[in-house]
C-alpha positions as CSV (number, residue, x, y, z in Angstrom):
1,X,138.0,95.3,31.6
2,X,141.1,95.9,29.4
3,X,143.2,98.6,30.2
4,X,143.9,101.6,28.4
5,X,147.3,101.0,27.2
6,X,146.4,97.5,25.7
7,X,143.5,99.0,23.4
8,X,145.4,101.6,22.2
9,X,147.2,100.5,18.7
10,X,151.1,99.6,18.2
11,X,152.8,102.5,16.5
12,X,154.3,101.0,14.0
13,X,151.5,99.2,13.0
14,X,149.6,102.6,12.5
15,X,153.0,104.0,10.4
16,X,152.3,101.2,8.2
17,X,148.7,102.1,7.3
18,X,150.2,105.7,6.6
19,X,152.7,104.6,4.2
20,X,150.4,102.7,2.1
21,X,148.4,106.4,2.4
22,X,145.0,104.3,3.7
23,X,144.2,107.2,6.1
24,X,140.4,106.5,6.6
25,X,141.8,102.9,8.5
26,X,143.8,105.5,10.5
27,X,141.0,107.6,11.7
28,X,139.1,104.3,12.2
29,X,141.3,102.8,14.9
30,X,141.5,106.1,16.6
31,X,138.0,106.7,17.0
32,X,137.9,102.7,18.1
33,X,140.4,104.0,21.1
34,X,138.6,106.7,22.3
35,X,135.5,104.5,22.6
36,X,137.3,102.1,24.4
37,X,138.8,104.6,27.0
38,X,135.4,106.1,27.5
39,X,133.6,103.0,28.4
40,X,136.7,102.2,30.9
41,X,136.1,105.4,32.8
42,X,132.4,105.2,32.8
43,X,132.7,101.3,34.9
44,X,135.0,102.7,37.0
45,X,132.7,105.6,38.3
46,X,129.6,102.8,38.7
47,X,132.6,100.7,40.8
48,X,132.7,103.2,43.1
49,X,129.2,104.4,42.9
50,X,128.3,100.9,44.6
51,X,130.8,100.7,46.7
52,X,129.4,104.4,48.7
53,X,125.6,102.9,48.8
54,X,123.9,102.1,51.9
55,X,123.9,98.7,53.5
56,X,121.0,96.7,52.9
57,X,118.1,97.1,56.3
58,X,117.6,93.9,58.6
59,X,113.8,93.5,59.0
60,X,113.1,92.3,62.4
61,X,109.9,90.8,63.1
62,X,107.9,91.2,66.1
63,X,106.3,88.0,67.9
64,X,102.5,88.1,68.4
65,X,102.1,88.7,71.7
66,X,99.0,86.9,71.9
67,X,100.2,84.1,70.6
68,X,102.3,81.1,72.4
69,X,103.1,78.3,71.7
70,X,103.8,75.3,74.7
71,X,106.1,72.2,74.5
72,X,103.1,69.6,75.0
73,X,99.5,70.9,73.3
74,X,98.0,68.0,74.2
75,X,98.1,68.0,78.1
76,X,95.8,71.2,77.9
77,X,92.3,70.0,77.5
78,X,90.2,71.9,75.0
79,X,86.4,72.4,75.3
80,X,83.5,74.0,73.0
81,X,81.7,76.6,74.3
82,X,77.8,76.0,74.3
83,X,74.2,78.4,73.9
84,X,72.8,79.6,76.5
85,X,69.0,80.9,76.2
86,X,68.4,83.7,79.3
87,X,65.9,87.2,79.1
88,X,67.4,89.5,77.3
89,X,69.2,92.3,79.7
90,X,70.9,95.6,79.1
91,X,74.1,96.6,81.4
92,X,74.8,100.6,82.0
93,X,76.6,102.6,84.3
94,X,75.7,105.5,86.6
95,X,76.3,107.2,90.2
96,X,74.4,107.4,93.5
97,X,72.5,110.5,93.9
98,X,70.4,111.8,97.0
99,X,66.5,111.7,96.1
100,X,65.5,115.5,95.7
101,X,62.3,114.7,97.4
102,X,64.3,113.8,100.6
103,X,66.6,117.0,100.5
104,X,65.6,120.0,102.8
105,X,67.4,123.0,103.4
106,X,68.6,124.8,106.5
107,X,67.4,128.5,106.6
108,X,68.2,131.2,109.2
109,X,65.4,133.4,109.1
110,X,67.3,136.1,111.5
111,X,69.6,137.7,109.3
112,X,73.3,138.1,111.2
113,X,76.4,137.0,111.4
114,X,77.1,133.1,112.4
115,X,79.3,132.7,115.8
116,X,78.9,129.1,116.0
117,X,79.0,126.1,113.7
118,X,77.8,122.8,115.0
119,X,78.1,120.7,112.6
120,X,80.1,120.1,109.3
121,X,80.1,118.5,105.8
122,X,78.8,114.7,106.3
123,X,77.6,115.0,109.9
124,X,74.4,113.0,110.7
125,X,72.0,115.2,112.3
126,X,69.0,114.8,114.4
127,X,65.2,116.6,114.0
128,X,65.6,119.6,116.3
129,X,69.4,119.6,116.9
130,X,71.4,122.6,117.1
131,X,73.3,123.2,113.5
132,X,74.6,127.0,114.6
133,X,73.9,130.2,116.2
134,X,73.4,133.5,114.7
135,X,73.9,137.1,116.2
136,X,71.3,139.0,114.7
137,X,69.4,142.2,115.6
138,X,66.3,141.4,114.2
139,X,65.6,139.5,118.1
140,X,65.7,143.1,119.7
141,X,63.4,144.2,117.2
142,X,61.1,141.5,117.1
143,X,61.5,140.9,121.7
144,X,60.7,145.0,121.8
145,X,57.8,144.4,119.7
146,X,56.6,141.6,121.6
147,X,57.1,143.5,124.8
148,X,55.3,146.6,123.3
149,X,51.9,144.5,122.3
150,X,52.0,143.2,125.6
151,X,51.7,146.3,127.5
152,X,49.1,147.1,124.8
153,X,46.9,144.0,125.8
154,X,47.4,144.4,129.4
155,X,45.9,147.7,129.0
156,X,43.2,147.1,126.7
157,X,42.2,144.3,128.8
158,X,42.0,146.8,131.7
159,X,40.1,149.3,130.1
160,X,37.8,146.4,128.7
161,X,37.0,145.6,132.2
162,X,36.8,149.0,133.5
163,X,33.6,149.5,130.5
164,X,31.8,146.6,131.6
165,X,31.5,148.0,134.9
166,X,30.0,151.4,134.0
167,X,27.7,149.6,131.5
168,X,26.2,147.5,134.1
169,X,25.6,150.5,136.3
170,X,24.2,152.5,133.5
171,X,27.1,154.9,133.3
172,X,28.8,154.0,129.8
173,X,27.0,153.2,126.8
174,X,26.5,150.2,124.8
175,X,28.5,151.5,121.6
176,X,31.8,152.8,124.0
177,X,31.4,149.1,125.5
178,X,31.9,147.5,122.3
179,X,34.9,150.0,121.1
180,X,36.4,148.6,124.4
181,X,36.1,145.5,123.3
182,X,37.1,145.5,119.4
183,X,40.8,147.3,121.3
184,X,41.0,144.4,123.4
185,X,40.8,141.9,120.9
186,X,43.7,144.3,118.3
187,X,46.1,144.2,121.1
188,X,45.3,140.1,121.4
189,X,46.2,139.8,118.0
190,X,49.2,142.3,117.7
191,X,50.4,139.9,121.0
192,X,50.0,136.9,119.3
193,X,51.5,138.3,116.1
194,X,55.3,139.3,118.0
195,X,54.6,136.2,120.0
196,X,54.5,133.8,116.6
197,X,57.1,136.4,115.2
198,X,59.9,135.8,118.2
199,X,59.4,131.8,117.9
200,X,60.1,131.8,114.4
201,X,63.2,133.4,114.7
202,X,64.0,130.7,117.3
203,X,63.6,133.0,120.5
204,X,62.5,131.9,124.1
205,X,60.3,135.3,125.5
206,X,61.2,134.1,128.6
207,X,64.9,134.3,128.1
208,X,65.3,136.0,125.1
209,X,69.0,136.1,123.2
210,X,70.8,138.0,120.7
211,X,72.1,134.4,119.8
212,X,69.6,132.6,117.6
213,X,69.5,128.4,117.6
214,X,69.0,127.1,114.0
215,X,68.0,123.7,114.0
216,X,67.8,120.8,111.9
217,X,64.4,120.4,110.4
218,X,64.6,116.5,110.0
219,X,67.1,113.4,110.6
220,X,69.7,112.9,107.7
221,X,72.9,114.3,106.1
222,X,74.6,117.0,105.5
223,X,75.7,117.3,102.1
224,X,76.2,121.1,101.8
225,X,77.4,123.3,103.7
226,X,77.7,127.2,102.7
227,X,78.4,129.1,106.2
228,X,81.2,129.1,108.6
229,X,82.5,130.7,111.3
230,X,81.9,134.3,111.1
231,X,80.3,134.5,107.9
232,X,76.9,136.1,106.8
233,X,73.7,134.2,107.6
234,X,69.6,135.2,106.6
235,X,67.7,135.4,103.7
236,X,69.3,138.9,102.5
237,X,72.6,139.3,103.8
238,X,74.0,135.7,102.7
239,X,75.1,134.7,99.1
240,X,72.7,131.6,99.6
241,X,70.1,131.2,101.7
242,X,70.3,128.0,102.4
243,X,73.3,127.8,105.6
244,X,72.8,123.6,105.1
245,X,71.6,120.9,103.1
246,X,70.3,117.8,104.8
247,X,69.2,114.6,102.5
248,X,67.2,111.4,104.1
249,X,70.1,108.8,102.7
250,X,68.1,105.9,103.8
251,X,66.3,106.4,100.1
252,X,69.1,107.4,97.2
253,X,68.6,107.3,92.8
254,X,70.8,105.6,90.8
255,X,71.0,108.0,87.8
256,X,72.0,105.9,84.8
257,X,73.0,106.6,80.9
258,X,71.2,104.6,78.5
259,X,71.8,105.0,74.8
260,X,69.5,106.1,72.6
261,X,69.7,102.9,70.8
262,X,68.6,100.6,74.0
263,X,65.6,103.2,75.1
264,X,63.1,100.1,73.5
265,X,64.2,97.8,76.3
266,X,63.6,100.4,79.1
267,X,60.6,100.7,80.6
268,X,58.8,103.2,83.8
269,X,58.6,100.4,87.2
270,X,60.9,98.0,85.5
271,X,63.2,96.2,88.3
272,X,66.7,96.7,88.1
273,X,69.4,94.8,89.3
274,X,72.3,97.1,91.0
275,X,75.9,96.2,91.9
276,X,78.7,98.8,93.5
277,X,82.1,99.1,92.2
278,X,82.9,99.2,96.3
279,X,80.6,96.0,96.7
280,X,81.0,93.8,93.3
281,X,79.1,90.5,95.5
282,X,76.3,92.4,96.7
283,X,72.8,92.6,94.3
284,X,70.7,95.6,95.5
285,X,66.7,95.1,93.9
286,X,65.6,98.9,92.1
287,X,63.1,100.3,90.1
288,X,62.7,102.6,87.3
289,X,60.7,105.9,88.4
290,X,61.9,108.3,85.8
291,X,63.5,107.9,81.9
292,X,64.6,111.4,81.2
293,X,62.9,113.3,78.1
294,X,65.8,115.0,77.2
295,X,68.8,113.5,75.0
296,X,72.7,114.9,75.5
297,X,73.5,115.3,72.0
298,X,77.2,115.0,72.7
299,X,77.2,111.1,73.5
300,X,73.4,110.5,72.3
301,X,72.1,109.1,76.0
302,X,69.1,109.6,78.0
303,X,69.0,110.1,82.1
304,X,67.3,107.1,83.6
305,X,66.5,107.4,87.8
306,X,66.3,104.2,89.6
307,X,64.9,104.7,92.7
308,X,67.0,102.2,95.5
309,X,66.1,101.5,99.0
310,X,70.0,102.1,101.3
311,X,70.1,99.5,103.4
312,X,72.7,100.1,105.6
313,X,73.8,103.2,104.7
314,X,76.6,101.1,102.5
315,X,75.5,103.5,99.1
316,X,77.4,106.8,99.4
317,X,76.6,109.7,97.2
318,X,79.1,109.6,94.1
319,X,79.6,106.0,94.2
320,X,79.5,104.3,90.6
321,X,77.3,101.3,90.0
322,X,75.9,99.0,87.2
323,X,72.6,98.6,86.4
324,X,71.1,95.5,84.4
325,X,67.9,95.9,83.1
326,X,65.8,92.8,82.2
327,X,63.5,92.7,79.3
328,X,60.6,90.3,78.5
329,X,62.1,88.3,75.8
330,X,64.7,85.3,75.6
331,X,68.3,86.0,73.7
332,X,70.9,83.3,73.4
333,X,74.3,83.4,74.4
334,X,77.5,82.2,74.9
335,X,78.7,79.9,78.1
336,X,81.7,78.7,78.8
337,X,83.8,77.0,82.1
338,X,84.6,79.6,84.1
339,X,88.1,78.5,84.3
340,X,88.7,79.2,80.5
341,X,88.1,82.9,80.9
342,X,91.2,84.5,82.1
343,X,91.2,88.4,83.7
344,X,94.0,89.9,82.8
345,X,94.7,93.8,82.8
346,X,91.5,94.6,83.3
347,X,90.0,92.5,80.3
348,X,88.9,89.1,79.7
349,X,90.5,86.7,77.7
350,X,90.5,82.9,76.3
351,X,92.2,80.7,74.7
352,X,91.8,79.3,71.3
353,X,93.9,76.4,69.2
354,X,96.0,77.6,66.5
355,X,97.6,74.7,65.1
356,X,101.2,73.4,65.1
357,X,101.5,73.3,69.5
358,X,100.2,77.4,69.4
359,X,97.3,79.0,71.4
360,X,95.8,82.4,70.4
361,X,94.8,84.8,73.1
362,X,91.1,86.5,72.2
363,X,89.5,89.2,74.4
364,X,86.1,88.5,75.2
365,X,83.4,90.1,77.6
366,X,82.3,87.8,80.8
367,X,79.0,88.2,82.5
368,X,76.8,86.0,84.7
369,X,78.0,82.8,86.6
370,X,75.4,80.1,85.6
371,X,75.0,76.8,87.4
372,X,77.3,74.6,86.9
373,X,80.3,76.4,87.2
374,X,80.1,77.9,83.5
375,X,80.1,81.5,82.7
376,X,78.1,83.9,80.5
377,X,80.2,85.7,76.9
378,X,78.3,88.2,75.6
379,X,80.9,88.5,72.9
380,X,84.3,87.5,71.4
381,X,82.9,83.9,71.1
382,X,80.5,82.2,69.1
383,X,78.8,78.6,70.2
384,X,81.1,75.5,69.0
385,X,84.3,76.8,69.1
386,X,86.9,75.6,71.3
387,X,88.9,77.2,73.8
388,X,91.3,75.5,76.6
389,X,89.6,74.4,79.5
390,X,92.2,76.2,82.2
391,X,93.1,79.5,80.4
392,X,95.3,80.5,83.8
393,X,97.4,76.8,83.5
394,X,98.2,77.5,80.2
395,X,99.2,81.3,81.3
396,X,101.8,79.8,83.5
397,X,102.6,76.8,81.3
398,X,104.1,79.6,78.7
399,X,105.6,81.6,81.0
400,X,107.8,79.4,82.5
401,X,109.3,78.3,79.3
């Protein structure tokens, strides 16, 4: 770019122009100048315009984590997963429950206050033991109206005994005989009655107690408790009636979810295969009793009860399990060596060849081990394709390059 001094014309040379009067050259070379000057200023503003942009961004690219790549490909041997024909099966999810039918409440019929607990949440109880004791008034009630009806039937009886003998000598009649009798047999009854009344309340007559036993009414668990110490007990003065809860754990459901979708391959006394989270190796044999007729419209599944025989007492209430359910037809699916699948974080992977020395990582879902030391996919893989033969040897190949 030419300075401004050089474009601008010699003076003299200008003067000359003038002389010879040509003064539309003149105007000519100054408007030629201007120009010039103008387009010198304007480069110089897009000179610095440039020089106040921002640098240019560096771009850095992220590896693939699930991609590696090893110095020797070749040692790793690679092998093709096959078909495997087996019934078809559905896997779901669910909790142990107690069986309702085996759950029986513990009711104080005397009404009181409790002044001894025996037992507690998750105590194993007998039939007949001692759960607590209540204070309650209703025993001096119910002991002074077994007292009173026995007074009543000891008279009675007395006076019963008393008509007889006039009757035989001819000094009472027949009908006064038979009202003797008819009071006789009341104040039975009105004995019997308070009798039946004090041994429901759990009262010995003999030694009668303002303390009432309440006993368990079978063998099991406790699995609720609303009473303690000093609290209200009966069917009027408690909040709930029920002081306990005690459930016959040797016979527990396994309420499962079952989507809406899979309710064709779910049948009433289908057998079920069941495995605990706390107890992955152990197989526990079930069968379906119930498939609830009610769907939760918020994740579209259905209640299904499998009824499950607790051997050992090993199934706790709460616990979660997985259920497979086995259909009546054949499905194929994938198998591979079970030293190609890989569990990592939870998840299962594989490898597959990628070309040019790289492996690609590929989550899949394991199921079964079959004979043979191969290993159901239910998905992430197709038949044919290859994946390396020792996923965790090629793991530690990578990482310690």
């Amino acid at each position: 770019m030419q300075s401004v001094a050089a474009l601008q014309p010699d003076a003299a040379w200008i003067w000359k122009f003038d002389t010879w009067g040509d003064m539309s050259v003149r105007t000519l070379l100054v408007a030629v100048c201007s120009i010039g000057l103008l387009v010198n200023v304007g480069c110089k503003k897009a000179e610095d315009a440039g020089q106040g942009a921002p640098p240019k961004a560096d771009i850095e690219k992220k590896e693939d984590v699930n991609s590696i790549k090893v110095a020797h490909p070749e040692h790793f041997v690679l092998v093709s997963a096959v078909e495997h024909e087996a019934v078809s099966r559905l896997s779901v999810t669910g909790t142990i429950n107690p069986d309702i039918s085996r759950e029986i409440p513990v009711i104080s019929l005397a009404n009181g206050r409790v002044m001894n607990v025996r037992v507690r949440l998750g105590d194993r109880v007998r039939k007949g033991q001692v759960v607590m004791q209540v204070e309650s008034s209703d025993v001096s009630g119910a002991y002074g109206a077994y007292l009173k009806a026995l007074n009543d039937e000891r008279l009675a009886h007395v006076q019963l005994d008393r008509a007889r003998v006039l009757f035989e000598k001819g000094a009472n009649s027949k009908n006064q005989l038979e009202i003797a009798e008819n009071s006789e047999q009341d104040a039975a009854a009105a004995l019997e009655a308070a009798d039946q009344q004090l041994r429901v309340l759990g009262v010995d007559k003999n030694h009668p107690s303002a303390l009432v036993d309440v006993r368990s009414p079978t063998d099991g668990v406790v699995i609720a408790q609303n009473v303690t110490n000093a609290s209200a007990a009966g069917t009027t003065l408690s909040g709930s009636p029920n002081a306990f809860m005690i459930a016959d754990l040797s016979h527990v459901w396994a309420i499962c979810d079952v989507y809406e979708n899979d309710l064709p391959t779910v049948q009433l006394g289908q057998m079920v295969e069941v495995r605990l989270n706390a107890y992955p190796e152990r197989v526990f044999k079930g069968r379906i009793s119930d498939i609830g007729p009610i769907l939760d419209p918020s994740i579209r599944t259905v209640k299904v009860r499998i009824e499950l025989d607790n051997l050992g007492s090993v199934m706790r209430v709460g616990m979660f399990v997985n259920a497979t359910f086995f259909g009546n037809r054949t499905e194929k699916y994938t198998a591979v060596p079970a030293t190609a699948i890989m569990h990592l974080h939870d998840r299962d992977w594989v490898y597959v060849p990628a070309g040019q020395g790289r492996f690609r990582r590929v989550e899949v879902r394991g199921s079964n081990i079959l004979p043979g030391n191969l290993q159901e996919v239910t998905s992430g893989l197709n038949p044919g394709q290859q994946v390396v033969q020792n996923a965790l040897e090629l793991q530690n190949a990578a990482d310690e390059q």
